[in-house]
N, C-alpha and C positions, 0 to 999 in steps of 0.2 A: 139236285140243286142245293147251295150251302146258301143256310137262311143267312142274315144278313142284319137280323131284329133291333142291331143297335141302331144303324142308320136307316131303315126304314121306319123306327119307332121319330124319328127328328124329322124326318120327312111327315109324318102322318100328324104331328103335333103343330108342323107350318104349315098346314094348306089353309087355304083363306086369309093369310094374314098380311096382305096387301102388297107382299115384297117379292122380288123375284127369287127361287130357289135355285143356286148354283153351287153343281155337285161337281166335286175337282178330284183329282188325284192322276196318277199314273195309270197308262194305257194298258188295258187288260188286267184291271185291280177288282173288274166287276163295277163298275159305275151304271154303264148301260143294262146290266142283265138285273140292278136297283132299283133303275128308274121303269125299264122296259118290260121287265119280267115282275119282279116283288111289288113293287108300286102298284101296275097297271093292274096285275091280280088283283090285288087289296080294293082298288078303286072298283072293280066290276064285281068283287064281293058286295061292295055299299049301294050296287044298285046304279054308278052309274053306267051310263049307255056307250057302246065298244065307240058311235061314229063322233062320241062325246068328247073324246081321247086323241087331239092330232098330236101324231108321232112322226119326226125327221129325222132321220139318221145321216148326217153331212158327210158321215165316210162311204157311203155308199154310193153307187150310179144314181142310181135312180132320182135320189135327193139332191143331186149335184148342185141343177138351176138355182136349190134354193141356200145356195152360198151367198145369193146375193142378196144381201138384208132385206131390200126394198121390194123384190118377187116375193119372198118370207111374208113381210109385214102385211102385204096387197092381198095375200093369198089367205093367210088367219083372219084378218080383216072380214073379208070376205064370207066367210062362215061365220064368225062371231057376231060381227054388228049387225043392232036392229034386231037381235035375237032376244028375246027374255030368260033363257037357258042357259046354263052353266057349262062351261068346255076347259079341259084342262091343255095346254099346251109343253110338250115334251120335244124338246130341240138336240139333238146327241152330237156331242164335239164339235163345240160352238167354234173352235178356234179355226176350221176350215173357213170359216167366213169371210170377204173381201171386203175393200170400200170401194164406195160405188159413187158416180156423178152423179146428183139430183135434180134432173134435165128439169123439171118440174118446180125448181127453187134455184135457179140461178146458179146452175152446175154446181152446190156445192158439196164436198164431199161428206158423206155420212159411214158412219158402222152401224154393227150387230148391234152396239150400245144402243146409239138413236131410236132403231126401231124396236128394241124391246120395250124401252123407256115408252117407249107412244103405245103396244101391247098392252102393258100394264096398266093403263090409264083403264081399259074395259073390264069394268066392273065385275062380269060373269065369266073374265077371263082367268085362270091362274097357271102360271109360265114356270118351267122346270128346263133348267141347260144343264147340259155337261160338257166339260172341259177338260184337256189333258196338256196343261201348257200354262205356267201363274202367270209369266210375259202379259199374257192377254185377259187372262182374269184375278187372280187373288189378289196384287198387286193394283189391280183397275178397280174391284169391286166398289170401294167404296164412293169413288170419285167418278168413274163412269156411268155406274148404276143409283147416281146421284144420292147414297146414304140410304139405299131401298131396295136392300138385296140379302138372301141369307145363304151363307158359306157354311157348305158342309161337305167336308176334306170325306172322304173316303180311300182307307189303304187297303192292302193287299189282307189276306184273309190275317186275322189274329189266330195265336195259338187255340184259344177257346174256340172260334168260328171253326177252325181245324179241327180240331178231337171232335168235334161234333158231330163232323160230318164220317172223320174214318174208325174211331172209335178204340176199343183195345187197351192193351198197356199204354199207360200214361210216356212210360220214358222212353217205349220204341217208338210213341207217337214225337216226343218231343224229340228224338234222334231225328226221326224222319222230316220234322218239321227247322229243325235247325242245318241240316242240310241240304234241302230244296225249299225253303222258305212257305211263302202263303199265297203264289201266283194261283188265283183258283179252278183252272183250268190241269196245274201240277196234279189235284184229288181226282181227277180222272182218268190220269195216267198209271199204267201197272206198272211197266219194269223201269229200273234204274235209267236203262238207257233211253226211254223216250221220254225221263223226265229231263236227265240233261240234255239232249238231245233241244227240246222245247226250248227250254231256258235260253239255251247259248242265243237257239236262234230268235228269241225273241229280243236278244240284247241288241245282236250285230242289225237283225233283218227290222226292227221296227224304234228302237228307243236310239239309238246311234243313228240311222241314216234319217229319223224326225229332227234330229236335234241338228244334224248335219244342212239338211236344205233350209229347214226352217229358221236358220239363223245364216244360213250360207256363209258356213265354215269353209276355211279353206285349206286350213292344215290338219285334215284329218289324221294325219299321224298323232300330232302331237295330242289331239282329243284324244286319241286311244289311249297314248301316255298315261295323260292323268286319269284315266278311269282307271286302265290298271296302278297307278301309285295309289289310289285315293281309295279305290278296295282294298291293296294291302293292309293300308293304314289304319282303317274303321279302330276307334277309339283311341287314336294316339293324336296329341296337337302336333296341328300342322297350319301354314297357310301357304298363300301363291308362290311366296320369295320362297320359300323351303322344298316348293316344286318344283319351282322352276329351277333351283339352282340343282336339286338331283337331277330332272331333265338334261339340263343341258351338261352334264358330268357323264350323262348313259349317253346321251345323242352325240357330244362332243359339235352341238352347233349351240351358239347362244339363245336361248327361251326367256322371251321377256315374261316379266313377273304380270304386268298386264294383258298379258295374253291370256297365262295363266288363269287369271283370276277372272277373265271375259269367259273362257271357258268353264271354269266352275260354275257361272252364273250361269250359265243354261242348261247347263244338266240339273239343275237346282231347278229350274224354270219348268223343266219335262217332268217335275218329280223321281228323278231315281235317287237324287242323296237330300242330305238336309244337313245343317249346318245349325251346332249347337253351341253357342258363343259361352267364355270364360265370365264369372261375375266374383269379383272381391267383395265376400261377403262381412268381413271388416269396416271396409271404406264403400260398401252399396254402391259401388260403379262396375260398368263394362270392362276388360281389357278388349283393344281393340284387333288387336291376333295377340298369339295364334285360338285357332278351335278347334274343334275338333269335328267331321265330316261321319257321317251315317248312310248307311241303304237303307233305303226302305223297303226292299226286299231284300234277306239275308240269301235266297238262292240265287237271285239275278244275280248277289257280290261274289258266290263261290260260284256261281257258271264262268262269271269275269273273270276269274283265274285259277278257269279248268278245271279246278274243284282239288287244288294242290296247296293249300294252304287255310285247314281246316284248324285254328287256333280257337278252342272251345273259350278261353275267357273273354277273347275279344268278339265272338260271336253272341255270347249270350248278352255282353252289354250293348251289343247293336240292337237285340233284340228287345230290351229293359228299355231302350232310348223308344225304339218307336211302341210298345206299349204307351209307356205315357204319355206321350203325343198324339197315339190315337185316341185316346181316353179325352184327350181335351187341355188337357195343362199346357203349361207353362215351363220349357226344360230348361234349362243353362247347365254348364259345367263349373261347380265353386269351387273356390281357389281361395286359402286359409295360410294367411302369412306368418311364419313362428319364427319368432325371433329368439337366437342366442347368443351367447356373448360375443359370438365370432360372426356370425352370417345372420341371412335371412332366407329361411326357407321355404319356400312356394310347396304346402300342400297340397292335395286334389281331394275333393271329393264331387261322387263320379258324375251326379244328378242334383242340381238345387232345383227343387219340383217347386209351384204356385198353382192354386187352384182360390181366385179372388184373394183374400186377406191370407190364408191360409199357406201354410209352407212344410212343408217334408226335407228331407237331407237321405238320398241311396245311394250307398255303395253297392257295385254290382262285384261279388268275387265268385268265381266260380267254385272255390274251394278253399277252406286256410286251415291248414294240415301243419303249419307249422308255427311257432310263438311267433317269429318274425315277420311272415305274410300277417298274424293277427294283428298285430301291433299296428302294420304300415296301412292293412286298411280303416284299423280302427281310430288311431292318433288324431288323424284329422277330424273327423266326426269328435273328440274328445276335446279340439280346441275353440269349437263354433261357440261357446261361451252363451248358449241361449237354452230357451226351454222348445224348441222347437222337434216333433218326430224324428228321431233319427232308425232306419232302416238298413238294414245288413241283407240282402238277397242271396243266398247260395244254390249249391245245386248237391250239399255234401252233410246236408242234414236232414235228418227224418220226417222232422216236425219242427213247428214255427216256436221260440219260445222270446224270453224279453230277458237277457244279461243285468249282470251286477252293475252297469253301466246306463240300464233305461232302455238298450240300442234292442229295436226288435229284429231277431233276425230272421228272415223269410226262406221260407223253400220256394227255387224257382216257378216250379209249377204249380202249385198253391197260388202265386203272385200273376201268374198267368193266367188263371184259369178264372181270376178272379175272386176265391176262395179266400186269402188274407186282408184282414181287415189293415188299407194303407193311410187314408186321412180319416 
């Protein structure tokens, strides 16, 4: 089993702390085997008691009944109150849950919300959910769970959680890792073929057909569409209208741009991309598109298209985006306007990073073997006109060193592993 230490170290630092613990991410990132397995361990390490521990699993049979918040609520109830004992409460993929009539209050309708919110009032209680779907939680957290909840994202394995686990040469592991991504079940698959083999079919048989009922799609072609244009893409701006209008150029039928964009927003919802908006770091405003679109598993993106389109610079900066996003920060894409006597030209650089007051600036290059790739990825970084970190990430130098410029440049896996010192 691949330990897990960062997010079990967040979990073990909120228990007790009055608030409900909701663990989010994508289906089969290892949430359950955190809360279920690492957790519960830990917890019967400290002494407490196994029948101390209710555990529901909503994807399973068995658990089924207690989809309904109010069987749930009756049922923990039931064990907790009037007890002087401590019991922790573990609920897995809260999103199967229904609303229910409150025969008992004037048929009105209640959720999952309602009755944790009343859970949590007992004192010797403390409540852990997981979710695979923001629709229903990261987006509700604060407002359903009335300002009394702690969000802890969980992704798919990190490179570091990876070499952990398989070990070896660093670069056949990060071959192997940039290839079949961090789904953690991929580390115990031997051959090639039943790693794609998994992938594909976890794409089409569980993250497609969830996203498909649970939002009762009806043009599933065109969802296919944009999952395969929107993995092409990883790291290039795009928005709806730029979909749609390729869409409907390949389909030769018109694809509203609102579709489009209804669609991105649920695959976003299930966790398979994320979406890193432009910021003019000039003028400290948003643009409002285009952005640019991420996986958060870099193998579910090359199972997505067959594993035919293996673009090493545009994989590693997929890879750089959800690094710092699982770390905790704060990503945008900066955009640095230089003006010359004739034009104005929109620079990029790749990552404006925020951790509180604190700010970084990375570019992600897979390689700059030439004066003119040096120049294109460094210029921009050369115009931010601040004192703020600027970072170079490659994968084509030995060692970490700091240029005649300040710009520190990093070896990928050094920056991976955790190994370079970033803020």
């Amino acid at each position: 089993m691949v330990q897990r230490d960062f997010y079990l170290d967040r979990l073990i630092r909120n228990m007790w702390n009055g608030e409900i613990k909701v663990i989010t991410g994508i289906r089969r990132c290892g949430k359950s085997v955190l809360l279920f397995d690492l957790f519960y361990e830990y917890l019967l390490g400290q002494g407490v008691a196994d029948d101390h521990i209710i555990r529901l699993e909503l994807d399973q049979r068995r658990y089924y009944k207690f989809r309904n918040p109010i069987t749930l609520c009756e049922y923990v109830e039931g064990i907790v109150a009037g007890s002087t004992e401590n019991f922790f409460l573990f609920v897995d993929e809260v999103q199967f849950t229904i609303k229910v009539k409150d025969e008992q209050n004037d048929g009105i309708e209640v959720t999952i919300y309602d009755m944790l919110n009343e859970l949590k009032s007992y004192k010797n209680l403390d409540v852990y959910v997981t979710g695979s779907n923001s629709k229903m939680l990261s987006k509700d957290i604060a407002t359903e769970f009335r300002g009394r909840a702690t969000q802890i994202h969980v992704y798919p394995l990190s490179f570091a959680e990876f070499y952990s686990y398989v070990g070896g040469d660093k670069r056949d592991a990060l071959g192997q890792y940039m290839l079949y991504g961090g789904m953690p079940r991929v580390t115990a698959l031997e051959t090639e073929e039943d790693k794609k083999s998994y992938l594909t079919n976890l794409y089409v048989e569980l993250y497609v057909k969830d996203i498909i009922e649970r939002n009762r799609i009806e043009r599933e072609d065109v969802l296919n569409d944009i999952l395969d244009y929107v993995a092409s893409q990883i790291g290039s701006l795009t928005n709806p209208t730029n979909i749609s209008n390729a869409l409907t150029s390949m389909r030769n039928e018109k694809i509203n741009s609102s579709l489009v964009s209804a669609y991105l927003s649920h695959t976003m919802d299930a966790f398979l991309i994320e979406m890193a908006r432009r910021y003019d770091i000039k003028g400290k405003t948003y643009f409002n598109y285009p952005n640019k679109y991420y996986y958060t598993d870099i193998g579910l993106r090359n199972a997505r298209l067959n594993y035919r389109q293996f673009d090493s610079g545009h994989i590693m900066e997929n890879m750089v985006y959800n690094e710092l996003a699982r770390r905790g920060y704060s990503v945008d894409v900066g955009v640095i306007i230089e003006r010359t006597h004739t034009e104005k030209i929109h620079r990029e650089i790749d990552f404006v990073v925020n951790s509180g007051d604190r700010r970084i600036y990375i570019q992600s290059a897979y390689q700059m073997d030439t004066d003119k790739k040096e120049n294109s990825e460094l210029q921009s970084l050369k115009l931010t006109g601040d004192f703020f970190k600027k970072i170079v990430i490659r994968m084509d130098i030995p060692h970490n060193f700091y240029d005649d410029n300040g710009f520190y440049h990093c070896n990928l896996i050094d920056f991976l592993l955790g190994d370079a010192e970033i803020f």
